[in-house]
PAPADO-983879 format. One record per residue (C-alpha): residue number from 1; chain; y, x, z. Coordinates in Angstrom, 3 decimals, always signed. Example, Ala and Ser with C-alpha at 12.3 -4.5 7.8 and 13.67 -1.06 7.14 Angstrom:
1|A|-4.500|+12.300|+7.800
2|A|-1.060|+13.670|+7.140
***
This chain:
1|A|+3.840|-72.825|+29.027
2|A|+5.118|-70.060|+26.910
3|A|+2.786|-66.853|+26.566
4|A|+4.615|-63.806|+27.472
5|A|+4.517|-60.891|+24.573
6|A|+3.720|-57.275|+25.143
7|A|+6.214|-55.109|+26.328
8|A|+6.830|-51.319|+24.490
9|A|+9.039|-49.314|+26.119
10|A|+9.249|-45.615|+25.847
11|A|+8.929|-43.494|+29.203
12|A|+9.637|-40.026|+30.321
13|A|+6.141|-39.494|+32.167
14|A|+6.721|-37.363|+35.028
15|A|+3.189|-37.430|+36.564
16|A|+2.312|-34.538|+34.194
17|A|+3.951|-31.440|+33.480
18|A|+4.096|-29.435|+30.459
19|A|+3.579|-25.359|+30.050
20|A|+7.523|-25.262|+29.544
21|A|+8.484|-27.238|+32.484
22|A|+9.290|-30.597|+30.670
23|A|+7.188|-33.878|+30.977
24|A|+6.328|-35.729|+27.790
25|A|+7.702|-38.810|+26.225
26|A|+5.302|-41.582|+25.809
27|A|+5.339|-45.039|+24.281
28|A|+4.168|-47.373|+26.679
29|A|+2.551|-50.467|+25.798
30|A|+1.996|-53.686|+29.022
31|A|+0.085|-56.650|+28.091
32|A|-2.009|-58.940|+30.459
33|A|-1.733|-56.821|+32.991
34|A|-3.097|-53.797|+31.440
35|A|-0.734|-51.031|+30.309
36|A|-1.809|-48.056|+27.645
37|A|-0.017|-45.575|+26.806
38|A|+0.505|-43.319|+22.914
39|A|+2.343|-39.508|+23.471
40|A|+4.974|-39.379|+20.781
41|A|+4.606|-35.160|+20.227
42|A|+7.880|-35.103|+22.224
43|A|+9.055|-33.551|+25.816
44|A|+12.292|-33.134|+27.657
45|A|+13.581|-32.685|+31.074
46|A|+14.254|-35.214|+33.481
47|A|+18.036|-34.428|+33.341
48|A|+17.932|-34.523|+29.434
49|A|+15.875|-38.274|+30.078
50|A|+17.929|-41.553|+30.195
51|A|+15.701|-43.723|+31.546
52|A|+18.384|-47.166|+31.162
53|A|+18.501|-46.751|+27.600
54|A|+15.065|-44.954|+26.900
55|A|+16.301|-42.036|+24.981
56|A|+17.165|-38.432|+25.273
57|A|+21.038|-37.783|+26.365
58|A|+23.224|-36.743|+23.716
59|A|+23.355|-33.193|+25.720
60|A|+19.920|-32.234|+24.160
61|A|+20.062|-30.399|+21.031
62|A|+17.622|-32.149|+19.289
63|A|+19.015|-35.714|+20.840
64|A|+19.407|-36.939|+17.237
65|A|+15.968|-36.227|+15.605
66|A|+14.139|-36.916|+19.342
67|A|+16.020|-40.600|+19.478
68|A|+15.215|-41.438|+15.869
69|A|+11.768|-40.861|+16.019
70|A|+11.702|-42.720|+19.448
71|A|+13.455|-45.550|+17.639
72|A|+11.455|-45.454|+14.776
73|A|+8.094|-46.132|+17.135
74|A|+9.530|-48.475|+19.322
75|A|+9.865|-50.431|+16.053
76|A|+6.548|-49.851|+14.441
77|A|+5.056|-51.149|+17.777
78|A|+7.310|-54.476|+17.301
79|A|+5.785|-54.426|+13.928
80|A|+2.432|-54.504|+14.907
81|A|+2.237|-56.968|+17.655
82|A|+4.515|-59.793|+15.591
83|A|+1.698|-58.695|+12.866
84|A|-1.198|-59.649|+15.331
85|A|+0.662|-62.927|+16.883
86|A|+0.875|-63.992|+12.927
87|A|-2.839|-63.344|+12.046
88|A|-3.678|-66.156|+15.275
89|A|-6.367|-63.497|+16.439
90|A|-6.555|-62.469|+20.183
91|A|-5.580|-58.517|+20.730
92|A|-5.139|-56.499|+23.781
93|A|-3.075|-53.241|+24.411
94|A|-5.926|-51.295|+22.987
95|A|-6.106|-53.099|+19.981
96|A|-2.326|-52.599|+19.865
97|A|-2.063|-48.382|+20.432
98|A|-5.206|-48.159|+17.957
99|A|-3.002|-49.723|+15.344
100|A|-0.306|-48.048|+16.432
101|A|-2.130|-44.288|+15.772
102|A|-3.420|-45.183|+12.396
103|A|+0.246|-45.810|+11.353
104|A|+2.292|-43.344|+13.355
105|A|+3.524|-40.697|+11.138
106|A|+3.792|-37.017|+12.114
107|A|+6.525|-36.025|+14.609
108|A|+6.678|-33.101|+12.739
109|A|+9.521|-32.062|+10.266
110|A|+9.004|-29.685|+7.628
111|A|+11.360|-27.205|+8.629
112|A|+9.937|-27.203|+11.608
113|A|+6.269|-26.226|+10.268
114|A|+7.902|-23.224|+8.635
115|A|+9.211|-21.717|+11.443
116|A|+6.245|-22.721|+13.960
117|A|+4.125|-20.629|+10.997
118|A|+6.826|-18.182|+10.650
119|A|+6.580|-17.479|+14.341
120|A|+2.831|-17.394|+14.387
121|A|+2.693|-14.617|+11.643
122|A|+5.098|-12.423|+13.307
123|A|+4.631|-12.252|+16.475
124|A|+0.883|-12.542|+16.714
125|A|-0.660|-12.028|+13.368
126|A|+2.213|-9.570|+12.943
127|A|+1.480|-10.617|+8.665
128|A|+5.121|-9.414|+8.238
129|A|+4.594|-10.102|+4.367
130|A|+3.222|-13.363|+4.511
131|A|+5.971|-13.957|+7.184
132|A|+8.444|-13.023|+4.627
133|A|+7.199|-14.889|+1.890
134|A|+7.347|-18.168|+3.945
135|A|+10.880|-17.477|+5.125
136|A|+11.765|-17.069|+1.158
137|A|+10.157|-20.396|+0.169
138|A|+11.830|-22.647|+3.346
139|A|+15.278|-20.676|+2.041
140|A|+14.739|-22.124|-0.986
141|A|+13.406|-25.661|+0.229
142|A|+16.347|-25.508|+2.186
143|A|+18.739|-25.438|-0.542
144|A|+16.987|-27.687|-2.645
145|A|+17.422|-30.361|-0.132
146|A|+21.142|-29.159|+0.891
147|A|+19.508|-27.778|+4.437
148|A|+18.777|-31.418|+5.398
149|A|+15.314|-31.445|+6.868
150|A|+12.454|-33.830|+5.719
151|A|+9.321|-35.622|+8.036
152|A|+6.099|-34.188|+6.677
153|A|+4.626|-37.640|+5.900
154|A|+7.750|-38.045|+3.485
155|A|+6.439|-35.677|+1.519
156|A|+4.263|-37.055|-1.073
157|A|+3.239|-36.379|-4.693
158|A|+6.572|-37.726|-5.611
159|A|+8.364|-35.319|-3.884
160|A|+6.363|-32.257|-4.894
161|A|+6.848|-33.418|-8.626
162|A|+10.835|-33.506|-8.241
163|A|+10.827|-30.234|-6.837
164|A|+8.754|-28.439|-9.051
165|A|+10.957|-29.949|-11.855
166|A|+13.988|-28.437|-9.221
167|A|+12.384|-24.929|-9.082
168|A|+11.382|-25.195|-13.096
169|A|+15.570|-25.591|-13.939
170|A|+16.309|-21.565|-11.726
171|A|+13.030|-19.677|-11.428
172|A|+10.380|-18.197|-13.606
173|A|+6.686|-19.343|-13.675
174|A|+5.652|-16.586|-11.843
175|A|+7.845|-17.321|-9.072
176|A|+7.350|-21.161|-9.096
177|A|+3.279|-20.237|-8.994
178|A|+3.809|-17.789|-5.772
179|A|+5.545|-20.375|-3.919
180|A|+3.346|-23.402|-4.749
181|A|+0.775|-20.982|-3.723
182|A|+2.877|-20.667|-0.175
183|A|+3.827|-24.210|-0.075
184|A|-0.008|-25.175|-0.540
185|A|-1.101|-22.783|+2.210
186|A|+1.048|-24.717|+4.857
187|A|+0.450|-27.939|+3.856
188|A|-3.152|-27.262|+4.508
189|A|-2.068|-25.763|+7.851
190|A|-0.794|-29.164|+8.619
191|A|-3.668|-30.967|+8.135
192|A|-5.713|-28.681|+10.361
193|A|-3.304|-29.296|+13.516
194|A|-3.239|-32.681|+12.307
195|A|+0.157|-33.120|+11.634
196|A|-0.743|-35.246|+8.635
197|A|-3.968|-37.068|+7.213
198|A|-3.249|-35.243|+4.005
199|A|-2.112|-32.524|+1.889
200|A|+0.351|-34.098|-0.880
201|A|-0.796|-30.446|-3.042
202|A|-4.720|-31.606|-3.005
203|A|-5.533|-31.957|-6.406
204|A|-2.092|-31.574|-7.359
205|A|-1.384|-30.962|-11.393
206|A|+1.875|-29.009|-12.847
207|A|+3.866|-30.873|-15.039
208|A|+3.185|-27.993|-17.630
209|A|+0.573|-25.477|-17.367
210|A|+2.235|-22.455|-15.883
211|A|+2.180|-18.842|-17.824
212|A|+2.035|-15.975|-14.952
213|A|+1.451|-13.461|-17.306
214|A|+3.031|-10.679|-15.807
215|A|+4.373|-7.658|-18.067
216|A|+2.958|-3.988|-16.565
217|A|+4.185|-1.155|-17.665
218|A|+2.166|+1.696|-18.194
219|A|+3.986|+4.781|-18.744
220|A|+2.774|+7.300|-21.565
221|A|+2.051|+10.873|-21.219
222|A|+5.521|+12.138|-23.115
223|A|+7.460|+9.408|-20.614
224|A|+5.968|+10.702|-17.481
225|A|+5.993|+14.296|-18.311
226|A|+10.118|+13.562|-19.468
227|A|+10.152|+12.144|-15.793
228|A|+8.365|+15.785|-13.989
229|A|+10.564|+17.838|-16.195
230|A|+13.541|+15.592|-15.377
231|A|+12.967|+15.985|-11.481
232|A|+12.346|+20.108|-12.116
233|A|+15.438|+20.020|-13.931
234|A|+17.691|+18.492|-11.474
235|A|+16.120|+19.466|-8.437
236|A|+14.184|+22.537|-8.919
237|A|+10.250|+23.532|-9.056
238|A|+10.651|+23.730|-5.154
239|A|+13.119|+21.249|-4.248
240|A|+15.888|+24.500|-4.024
241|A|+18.662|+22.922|-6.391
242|A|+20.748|+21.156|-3.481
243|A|+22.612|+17.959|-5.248
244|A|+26.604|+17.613|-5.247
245|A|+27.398|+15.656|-1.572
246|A|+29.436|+13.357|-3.491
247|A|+26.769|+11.843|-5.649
248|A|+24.384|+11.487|-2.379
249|A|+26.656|+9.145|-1.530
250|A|+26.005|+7.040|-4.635
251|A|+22.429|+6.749|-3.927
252|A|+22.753|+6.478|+0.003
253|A|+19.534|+6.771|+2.279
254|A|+20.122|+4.607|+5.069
255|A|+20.146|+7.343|+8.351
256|A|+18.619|+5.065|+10.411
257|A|+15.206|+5.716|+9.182
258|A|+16.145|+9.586|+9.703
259|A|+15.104|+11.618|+12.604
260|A|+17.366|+12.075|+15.756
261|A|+20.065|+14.718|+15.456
262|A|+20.270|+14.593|+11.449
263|A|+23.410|+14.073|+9.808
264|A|+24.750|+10.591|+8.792
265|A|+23.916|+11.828|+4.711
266|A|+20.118|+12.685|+4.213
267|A|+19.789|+16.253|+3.284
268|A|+17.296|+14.586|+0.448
269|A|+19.045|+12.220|-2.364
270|A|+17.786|+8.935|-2.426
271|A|+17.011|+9.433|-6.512
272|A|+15.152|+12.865|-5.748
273|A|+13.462|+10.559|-2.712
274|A|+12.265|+7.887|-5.122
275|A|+11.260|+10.322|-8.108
276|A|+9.392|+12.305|-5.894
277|A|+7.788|+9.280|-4.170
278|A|+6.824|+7.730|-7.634
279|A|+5.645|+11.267|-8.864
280|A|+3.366|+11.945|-5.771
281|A|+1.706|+8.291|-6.369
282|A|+0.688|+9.369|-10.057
283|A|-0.566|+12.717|-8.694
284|A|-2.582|+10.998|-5.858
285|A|-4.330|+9.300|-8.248
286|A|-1.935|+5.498|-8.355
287|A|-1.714|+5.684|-4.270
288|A|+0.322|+2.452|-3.318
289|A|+3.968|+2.845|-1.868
290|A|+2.261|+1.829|+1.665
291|A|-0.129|+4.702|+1.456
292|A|+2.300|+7.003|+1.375
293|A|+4.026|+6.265|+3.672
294|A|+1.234|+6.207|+5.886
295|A|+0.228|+10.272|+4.560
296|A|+0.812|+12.795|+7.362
297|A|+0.581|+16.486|+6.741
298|A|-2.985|+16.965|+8.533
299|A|-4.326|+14.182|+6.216
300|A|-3.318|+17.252|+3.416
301|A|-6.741|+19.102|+3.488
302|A|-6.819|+22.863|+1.521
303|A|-9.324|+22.771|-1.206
304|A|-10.422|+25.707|-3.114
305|A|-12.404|+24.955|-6.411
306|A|-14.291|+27.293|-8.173
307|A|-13.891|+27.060|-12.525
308|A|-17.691|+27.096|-13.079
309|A|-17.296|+26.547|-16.441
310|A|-15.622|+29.730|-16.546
311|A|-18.174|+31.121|-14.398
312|A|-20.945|+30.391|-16.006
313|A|-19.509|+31.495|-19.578
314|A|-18.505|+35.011|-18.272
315|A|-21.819|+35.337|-16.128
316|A|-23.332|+35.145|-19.628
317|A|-21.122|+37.345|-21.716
318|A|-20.017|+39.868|-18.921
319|A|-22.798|+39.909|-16.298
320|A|-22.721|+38.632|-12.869
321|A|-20.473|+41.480|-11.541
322|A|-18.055|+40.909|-14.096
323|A|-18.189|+37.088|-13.488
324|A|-17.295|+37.292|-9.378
325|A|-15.001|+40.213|-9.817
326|A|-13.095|+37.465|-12.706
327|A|-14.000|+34.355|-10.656
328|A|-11.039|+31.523|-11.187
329|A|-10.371|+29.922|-8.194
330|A|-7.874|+26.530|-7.448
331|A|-6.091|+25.714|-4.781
332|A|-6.343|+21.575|-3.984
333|A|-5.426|+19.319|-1.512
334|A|-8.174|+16.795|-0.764
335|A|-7.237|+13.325|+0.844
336|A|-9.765|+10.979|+2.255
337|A|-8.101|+8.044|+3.424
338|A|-8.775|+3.781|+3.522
339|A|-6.636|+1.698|+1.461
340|A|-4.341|-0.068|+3.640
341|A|-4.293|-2.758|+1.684
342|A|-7.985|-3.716|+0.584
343|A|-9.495|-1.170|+3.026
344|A|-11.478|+0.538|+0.306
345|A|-11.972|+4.877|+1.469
346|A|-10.267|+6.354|-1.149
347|A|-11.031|+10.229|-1.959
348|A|-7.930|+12.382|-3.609
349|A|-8.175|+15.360|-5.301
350|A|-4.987|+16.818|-6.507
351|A|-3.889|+20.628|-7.546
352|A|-1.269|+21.715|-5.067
353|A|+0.584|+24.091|-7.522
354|A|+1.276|+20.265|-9.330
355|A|+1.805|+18.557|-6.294
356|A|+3.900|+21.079|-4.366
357|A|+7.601|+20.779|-6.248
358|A|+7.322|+16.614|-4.858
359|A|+6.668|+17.883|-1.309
360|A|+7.851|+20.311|-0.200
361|A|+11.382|+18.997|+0.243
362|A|+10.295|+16.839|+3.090
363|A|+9.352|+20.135|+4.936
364|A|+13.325|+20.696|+5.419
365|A|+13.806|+20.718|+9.439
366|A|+10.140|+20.772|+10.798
367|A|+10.024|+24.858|+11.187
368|A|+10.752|+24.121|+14.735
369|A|+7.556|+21.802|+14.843
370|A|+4.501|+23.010|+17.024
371|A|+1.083|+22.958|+14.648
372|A|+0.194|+19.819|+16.170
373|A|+3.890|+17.902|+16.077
374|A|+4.315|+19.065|+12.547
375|A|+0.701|+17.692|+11.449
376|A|+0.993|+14.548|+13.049
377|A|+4.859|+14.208|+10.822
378|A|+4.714|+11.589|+8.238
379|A|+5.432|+13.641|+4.997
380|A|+7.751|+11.348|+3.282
381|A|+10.723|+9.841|+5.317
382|A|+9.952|+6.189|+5.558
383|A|+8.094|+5.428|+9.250
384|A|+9.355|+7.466|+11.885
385|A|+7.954|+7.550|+15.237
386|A|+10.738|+7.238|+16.890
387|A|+10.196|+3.595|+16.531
388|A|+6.742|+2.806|+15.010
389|A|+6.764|-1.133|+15.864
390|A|+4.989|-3.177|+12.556
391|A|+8.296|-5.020|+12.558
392|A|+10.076|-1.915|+12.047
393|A|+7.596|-0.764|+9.714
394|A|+7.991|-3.343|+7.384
395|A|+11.541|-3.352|+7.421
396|A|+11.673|+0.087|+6.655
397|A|+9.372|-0.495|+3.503
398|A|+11.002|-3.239|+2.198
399|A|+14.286|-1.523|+2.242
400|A|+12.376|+1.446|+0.954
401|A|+10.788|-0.453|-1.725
402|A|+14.072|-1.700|-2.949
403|A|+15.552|+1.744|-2.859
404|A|+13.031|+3.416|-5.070
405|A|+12.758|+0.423|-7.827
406|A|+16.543|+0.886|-7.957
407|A|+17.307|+4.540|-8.141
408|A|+14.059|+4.408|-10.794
409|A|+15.828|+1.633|-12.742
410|A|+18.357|+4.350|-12.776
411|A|+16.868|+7.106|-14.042
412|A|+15.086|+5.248|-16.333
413|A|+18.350|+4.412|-18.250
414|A|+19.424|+8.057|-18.473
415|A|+15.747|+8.662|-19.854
416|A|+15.567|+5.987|-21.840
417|A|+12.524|+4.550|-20.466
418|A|+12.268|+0.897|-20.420
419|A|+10.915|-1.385|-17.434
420|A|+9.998|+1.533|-14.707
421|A|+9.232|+0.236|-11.329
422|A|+7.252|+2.227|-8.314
423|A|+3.886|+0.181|-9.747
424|A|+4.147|+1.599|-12.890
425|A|+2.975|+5.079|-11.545
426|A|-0.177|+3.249|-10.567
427|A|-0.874|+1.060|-13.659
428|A|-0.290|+4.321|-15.637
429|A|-2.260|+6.725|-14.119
430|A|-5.183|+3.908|-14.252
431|A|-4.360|+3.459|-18.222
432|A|-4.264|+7.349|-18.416
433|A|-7.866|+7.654|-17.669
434|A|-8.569|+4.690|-19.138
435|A|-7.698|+5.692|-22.736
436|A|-9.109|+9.114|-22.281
437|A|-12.921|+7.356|-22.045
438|A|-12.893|+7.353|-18.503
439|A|-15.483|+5.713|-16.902
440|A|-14.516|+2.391|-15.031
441|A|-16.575|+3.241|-12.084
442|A|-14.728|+6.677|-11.753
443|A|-11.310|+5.087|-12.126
444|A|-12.052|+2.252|-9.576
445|A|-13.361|+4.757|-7.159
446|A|-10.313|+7.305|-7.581
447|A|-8.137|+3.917|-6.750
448|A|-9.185|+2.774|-3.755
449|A|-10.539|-0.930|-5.873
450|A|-13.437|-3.197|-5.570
451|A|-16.799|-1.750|-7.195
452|A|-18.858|-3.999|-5.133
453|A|-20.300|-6.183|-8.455
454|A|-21.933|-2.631|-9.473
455|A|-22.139|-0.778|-5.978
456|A|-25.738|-1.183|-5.822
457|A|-26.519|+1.242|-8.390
458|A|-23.185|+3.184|-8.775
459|A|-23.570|+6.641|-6.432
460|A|-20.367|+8.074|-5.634
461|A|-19.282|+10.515|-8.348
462|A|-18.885|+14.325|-7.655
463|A|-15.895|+16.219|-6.873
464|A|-15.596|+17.978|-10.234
465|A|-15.899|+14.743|-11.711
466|A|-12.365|+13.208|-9.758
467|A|-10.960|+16.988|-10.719
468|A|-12.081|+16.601|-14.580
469|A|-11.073|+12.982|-14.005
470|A|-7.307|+13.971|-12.927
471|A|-6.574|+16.094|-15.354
472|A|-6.525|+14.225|-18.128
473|A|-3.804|+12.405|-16.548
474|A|-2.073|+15.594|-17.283
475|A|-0.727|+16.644|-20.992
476|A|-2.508|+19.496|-20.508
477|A|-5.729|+18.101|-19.998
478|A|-5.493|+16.429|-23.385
479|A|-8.154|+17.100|-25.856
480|A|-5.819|+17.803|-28.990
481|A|-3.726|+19.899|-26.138
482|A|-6.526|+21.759|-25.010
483|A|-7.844|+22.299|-29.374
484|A|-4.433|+23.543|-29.808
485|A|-4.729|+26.165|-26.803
486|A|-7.763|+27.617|-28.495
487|A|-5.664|+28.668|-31.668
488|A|-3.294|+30.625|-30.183
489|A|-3.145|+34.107|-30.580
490|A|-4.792|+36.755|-29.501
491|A|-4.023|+39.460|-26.914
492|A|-5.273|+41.890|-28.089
493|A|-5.110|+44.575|-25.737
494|A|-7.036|+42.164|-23.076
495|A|-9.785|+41.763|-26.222
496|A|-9.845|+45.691|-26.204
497|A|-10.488|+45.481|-22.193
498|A|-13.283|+42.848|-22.508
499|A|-14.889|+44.430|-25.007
500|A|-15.432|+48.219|-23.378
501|A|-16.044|+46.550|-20.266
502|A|-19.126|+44.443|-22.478
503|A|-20.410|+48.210|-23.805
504|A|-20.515|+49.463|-20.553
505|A|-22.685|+46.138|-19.690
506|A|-24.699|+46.937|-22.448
507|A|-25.023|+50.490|-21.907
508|A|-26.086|+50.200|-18.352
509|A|-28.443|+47.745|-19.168
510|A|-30.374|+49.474|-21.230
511|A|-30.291|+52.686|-18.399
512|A|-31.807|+50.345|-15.947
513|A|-34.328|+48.598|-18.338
514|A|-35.865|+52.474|-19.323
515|A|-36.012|+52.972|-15.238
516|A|-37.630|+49.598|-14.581
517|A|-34.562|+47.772|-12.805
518|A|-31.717|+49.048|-10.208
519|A|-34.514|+50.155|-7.245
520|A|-36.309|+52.757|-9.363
521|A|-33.231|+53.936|-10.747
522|A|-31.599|+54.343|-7.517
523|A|-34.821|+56.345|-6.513
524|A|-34.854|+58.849|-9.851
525|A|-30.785|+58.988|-8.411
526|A|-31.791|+60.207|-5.060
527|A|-34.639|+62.510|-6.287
528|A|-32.448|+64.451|-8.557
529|A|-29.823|+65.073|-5.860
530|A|-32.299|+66.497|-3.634
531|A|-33.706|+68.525|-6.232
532|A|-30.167|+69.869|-7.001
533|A|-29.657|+70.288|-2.724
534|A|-32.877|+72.514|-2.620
535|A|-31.725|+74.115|-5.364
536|A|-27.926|+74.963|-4.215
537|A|-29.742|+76.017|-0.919
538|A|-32.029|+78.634|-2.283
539|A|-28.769|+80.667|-4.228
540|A|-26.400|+79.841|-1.780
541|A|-27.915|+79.026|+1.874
542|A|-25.553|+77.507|+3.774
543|A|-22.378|+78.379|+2.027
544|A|-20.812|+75.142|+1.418
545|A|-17.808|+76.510|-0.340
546|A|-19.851|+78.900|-2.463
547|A|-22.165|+75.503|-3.204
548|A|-18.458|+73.971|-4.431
549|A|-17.600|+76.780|-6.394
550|A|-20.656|+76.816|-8.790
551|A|-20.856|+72.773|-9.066
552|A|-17.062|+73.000|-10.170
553|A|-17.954|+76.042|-12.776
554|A|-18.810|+76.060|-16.063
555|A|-22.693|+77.546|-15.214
556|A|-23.490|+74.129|-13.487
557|A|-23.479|+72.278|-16.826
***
């Protein structure tokens, strides 16, 4: 008698049903009775299901890919039991669907892990950057491969080397390094939802060593002074100098990140927009593009600093009198804010009279603003809260962030500075202070970076320090700048001032030092005008104007 073999068929299994309404395709196995079945990742609708030919209609939209993987198991099943009938040993159905799962490759496609991760990072995380950087790499996996999609477990190291030796032939190491970096980071996804045993990247080794050196560009002093004196030039020390319509339209700001009501043309030129923006980052001490866009006016906090230096010098020369009657004061903004992208409190201290000329342009339309709507305005024109979504956020810095490298490319040509992009406001205000003997902790804190390896013993350093600090990101606060200053010449007629004004000092010292300080002069003051009363009294009684008349006379001396 012949001994029936197992049957494998594949089923639509309607006894359960999924979150989305659709029942799940299974592989079902019947031997000796017993029946097993092994879910094949896939799902469908009844009307989608043909159960004669056990596959999904040709109406579905993924009938194709859902009928070859269907296929592809039915056949690996065939494989295995004609596998177990040759090795002569007895098996059951169990036997047969545990063979089957240690040999059934992911139902999974690659493009298909990119956009399930894509998703995830968007609409939950809302990681709109990591999101992005995904969506770059599977554009560029997708035209590597001519768009044609690829299973997961045909990806191995084979694959990965071909590719990189693809990506090697169009894109810089730097590039290749970010999106093996990206490419890594999903294939380990995969492996933790068990899509695949194994990450074809573990371990994996370039086929050269790959140089990501990047190039940064640190401004000098002379280049970023051109670039303030540029900007004051063209656009005045208060943003007054209104720029020909016509070449607005050369370095359009797209109106849709403008407020309601505004005209289709920005009253603000996208190059006095992106000069300003990379000016104001220098100034804050290197704030990031994202921080700025984040500043609102109430986060702009009047400062007054006192020069103590000054102070204490003419305290010392002049007298205390002297000193508060000459006392320098300067007006700051101070800016306490967390980094958004390391989350490190960052503490700004910047002169306003410096500041001011990169500003105040933005203030154009909010005198109609209540205190409270115009504090709660972001200063620069990036967000709007018209429509604050993170999705709309991002898009608005990424076209932002194109906008400003451009229009700085720009001006960097008719400057003749080489390689200017918005980071090079940070790098250079970092290398500003670092070359003037800065110290490291200082710079780290005025940046918003990590000081955690020396936080334990590094207290936070004062206000004057950040001040001293800033300035000699300025040419002014150079020491052969400030030498120089002390050379020039003389006003005289303000030496002549200081100088009577210091015998005065001197004389009244000595007045109060033969009376024995300001109390017992003030009393040898009021006893000789009541000697002089009793005296005007006795000639004169009560005659005031008689009293007058003799003080004003020559006989009173």
């Amino acid at each position: 008698m012949t001994r029936s073999l197992p049957s494998i068929s594949a089923i639509l299994f309607k006894s359960k049903k999924l979150a989305n309404n659709e029942h799940p395709i299974l592989l079902r196995v019947c031997y000796n009775g017993q029946r097993k079945y092994k879910s094949l990742g896939l799902s469908c609708t009844p009307k989608d299901w043909n159960n004669k030919k056990e596959e999904v209609r040709a109406s579905h939209p993924q009938s194709t890919d859902f009928n070859t993987i269907i296929r592809r198991e039915k056949r690996n099943a065939d494989n295995i039991v004609m596998t177990l009938e040759k090795s002569g040993v007895a098996y059951s159905v169990t036997s047969i669907v545990n063979a089957l799962t240690k040999t059934l490759p992911s139902t999974m496609t690659l493009f298909k892990l990119f956009e399930e991760r894509i998703d995830f990072l968007k609409e939950t995380a809302q990681q709109y950057n990591t999101a992005t950087g995904y969506r770059t790499l599977l554009n560029v996996i997708k035209r590597y491969t001519n768009n044609s999609d690829i299973e997961l477990f045909d990806i191995d190291v084979a694959w990965v080397r071909d590719f990189e030796a693809h990506l090697r032939t169009k894109y810089k190491d730097t590039s290749i390094r970010k999106f093996f970096d990206g490419f890594k980071a999903i294939m380990n996804y995969a492996v933790v939802k068990k899509y695949i045993e194994k990450s074809p990247l573990e371990n994996y080794s370039y086929i050269r060593k790959l140089d990501t050196r990047t190039k940064k560009r640190a401004l000098t002093l002379p280049e970023i002074t051109s670039l303030m004196r540029y900007y004051i030039n063209t656009y005045g020390a208060f943003g007054e100098k209104s720029p020909n319509i016509e070449v607005c339209k050369k370095h359009y700001w797209n109106s849709s990140f403008k407020r309601r009501g505004e005209t289709k043309l920005t009253p603000i030129d996208a190059e006095q927009l992106s000069l300003a923006l990379f000016l104001s980052s220098y100034l804050m001490q290197g704030l990031a593009l994202v921080d700025l866009a984040n500043l609102k006016w109430k986060d702009l906090q009047d400062y007054e600093v006192v020069n103590n230096t000054k102070y204490l010098q003419d305290t010392a020369m002049y007298g205390l009198d002297y000193a508060d009657e000459h006392k320098e004061v300067k007006e700051y903004y101070k800016i306490e804010i967390a980094r958004t992208k390391t989350g490190h409190p960052v503490r700004i201290i910047v002169e306003q009279s410096i500041l001011l000329p990169y500003t105040l342009p933005f203030t154009r339309g909010l005198k109609d603003l209540t205190d409270e709507e115009y504090d709660n305005t972001y200063i620069f024109p990036i967000y709007s809260d018209i429509d604050n979504t993170p999705s709309k956020k991002f898009g608005r810095m990424t076209y932002a962030t194109y906008l400003v490298n451009n229009n700085l490319k720009r001006i960097g040509e008719k400057l003749n500075i080489q390689g200017i992009t918005f980071y090079s406001a940070r790098h250079s205000y970092a290398s500003a202070l670092y070359h003037s003997s800065i110290p490291m902790g200082l710079i780290a804190q005025n940046m918003g970076r990590n000081v955690a390896e020396i936080e334990t013993y590094l207290r936070e350093f004062e206000d004057e320090n950040i001040i001293d600090a800033n300035n000699r990101s300025y040419i002014t606060g150079q020491p052969e700048y400030i030498e120089a200053s002390k050379q020039k010449p003389v006003n005289k007629k303000l030496k002549k001032q200081i100088e009577t004004k210091s015998a005065e000092k001197t004389e009244e010292e000595e007045i109060l030092e033969e009376y024995g300080g300001i109390d017992a002069y003030n009393r040898y003051i009021q006893q000789k005008m009541e000697a002089l009363e009793a005296e005007l009294s006795e000639k004169f009684g009560n005659d005031i104007e008689a009293k007058i008349k003799y003080l004003t006379s020559d006989q009173s001396i």
